[in-house]
N, C-alpha and C positions, 0 to 999 in steps of 0.2 A: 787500253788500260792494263794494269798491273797487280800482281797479286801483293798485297802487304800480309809481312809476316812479325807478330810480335809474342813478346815470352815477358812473365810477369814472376817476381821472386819477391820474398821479405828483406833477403838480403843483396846487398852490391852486386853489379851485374859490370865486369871490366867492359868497359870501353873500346871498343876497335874503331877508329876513323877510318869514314871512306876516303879513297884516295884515287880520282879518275885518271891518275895516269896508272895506276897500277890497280886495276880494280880486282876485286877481291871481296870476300866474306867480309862485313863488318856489321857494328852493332852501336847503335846508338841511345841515349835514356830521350824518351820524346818528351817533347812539349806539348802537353795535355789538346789545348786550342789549337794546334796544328793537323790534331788525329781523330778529327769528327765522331766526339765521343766513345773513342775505344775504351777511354779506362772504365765504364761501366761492363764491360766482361769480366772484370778482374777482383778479385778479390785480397791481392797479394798488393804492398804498396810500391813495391818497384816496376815500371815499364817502362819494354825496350823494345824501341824497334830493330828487324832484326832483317838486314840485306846480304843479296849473294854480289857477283860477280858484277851481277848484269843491273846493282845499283839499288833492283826492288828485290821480291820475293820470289818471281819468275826463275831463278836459275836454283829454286829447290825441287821444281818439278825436273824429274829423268823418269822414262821408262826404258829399262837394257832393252827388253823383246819391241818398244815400238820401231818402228822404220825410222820416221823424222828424226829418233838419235841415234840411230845406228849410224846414218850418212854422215854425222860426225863426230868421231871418237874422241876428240878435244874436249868435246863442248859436252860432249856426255860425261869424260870425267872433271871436267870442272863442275860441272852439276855436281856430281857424286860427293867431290871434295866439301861443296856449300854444306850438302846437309851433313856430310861425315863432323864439319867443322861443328855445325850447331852440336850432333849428338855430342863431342867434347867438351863444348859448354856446359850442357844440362848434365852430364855425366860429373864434370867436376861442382856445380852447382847441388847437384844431390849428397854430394857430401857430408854437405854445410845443412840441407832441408830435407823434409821427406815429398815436396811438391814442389813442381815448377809448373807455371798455367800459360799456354799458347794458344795464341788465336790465331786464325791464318782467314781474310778474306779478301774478296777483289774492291781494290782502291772505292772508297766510295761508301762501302758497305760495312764501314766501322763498326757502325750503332747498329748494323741487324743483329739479333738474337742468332745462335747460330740453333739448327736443327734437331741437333745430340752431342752429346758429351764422350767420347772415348778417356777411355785408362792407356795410354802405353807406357813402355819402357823407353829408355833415348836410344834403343839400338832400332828397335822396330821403327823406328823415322824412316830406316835405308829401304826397309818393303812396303811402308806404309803408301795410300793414295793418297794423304790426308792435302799434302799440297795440292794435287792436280782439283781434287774435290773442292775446292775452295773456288774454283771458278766458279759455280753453279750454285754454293750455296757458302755462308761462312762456316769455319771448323773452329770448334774446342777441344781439346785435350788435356786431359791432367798426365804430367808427365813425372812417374817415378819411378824406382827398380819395381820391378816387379818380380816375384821370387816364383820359382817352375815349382808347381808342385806336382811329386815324384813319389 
């Protein structure tokens, strides 16, 4: 199974089509009855599902320091590239809102409650565990700038 990953806005969310010969980051608006009750996480009226490379949600998970991606530097940074891609979304999405809301869980597990709620910012996606954590339990996030206080 597969981790699904999706991001919820008030406003338009562009359009990326998957394209299997040339697969890549894309992002689709779902069809509610296809996504075993995900939009009850949501509070925002736009969701999207949101795919890497590898089609699902699976190629937002990278660890640099694990071995299994060291063996291959391709495939670690195309990982890298997925989630750099989303941060650009939610980055230019923040714009426009002061919140964007992501769920991340494994295929199947739409409708669970997830556990806790996180605050990040769209950069902290690149250190975050919040993908890998999704195998074990579903994740939320409210995703905005979040300002350093100094």
């Amino acid at each position: 199974m597969c981790i699904a990953v999706y991001i919820s806005s008030n406003q338009t969310v562009p359009v990326i089509e998957w394209d299997s010969n040339n697969p890549a980051f894309n992002i689709k608006n779902i069809a509610i009855d296809e996504h075993h009750g995900v939009e009850k996480q949501f509070s925002k009226k736009n969701i999207y599902y949101v795919g890497s490379h590898e089609g699902c949600g699976c190629g937002f998970i990278y660890d640099e320091n694990n071995p299994e991606y060291q063996s291959d530097p391709i495939d670690l940074e195309t990982r890298k590239k997925n989630v750099m891609e989303l941060v650009n979304i939610l980055k230019s999405l923040l714009n426009k809102s002061d919140q964007i809301e992501l769920f991340i869980c494994y295929e199947g597990r739409q409708g669970d409650k997830p556990l806790n709620q996180r605050k990040l910012s769209p950069d902290q996606l690149l250190s975050s565990s919040i993908f890998a954590d999704a195998w074990d339990n579903p994740q939320f996030a409210i995703i905005e700038n979040i300002k350093n206080s100094n």
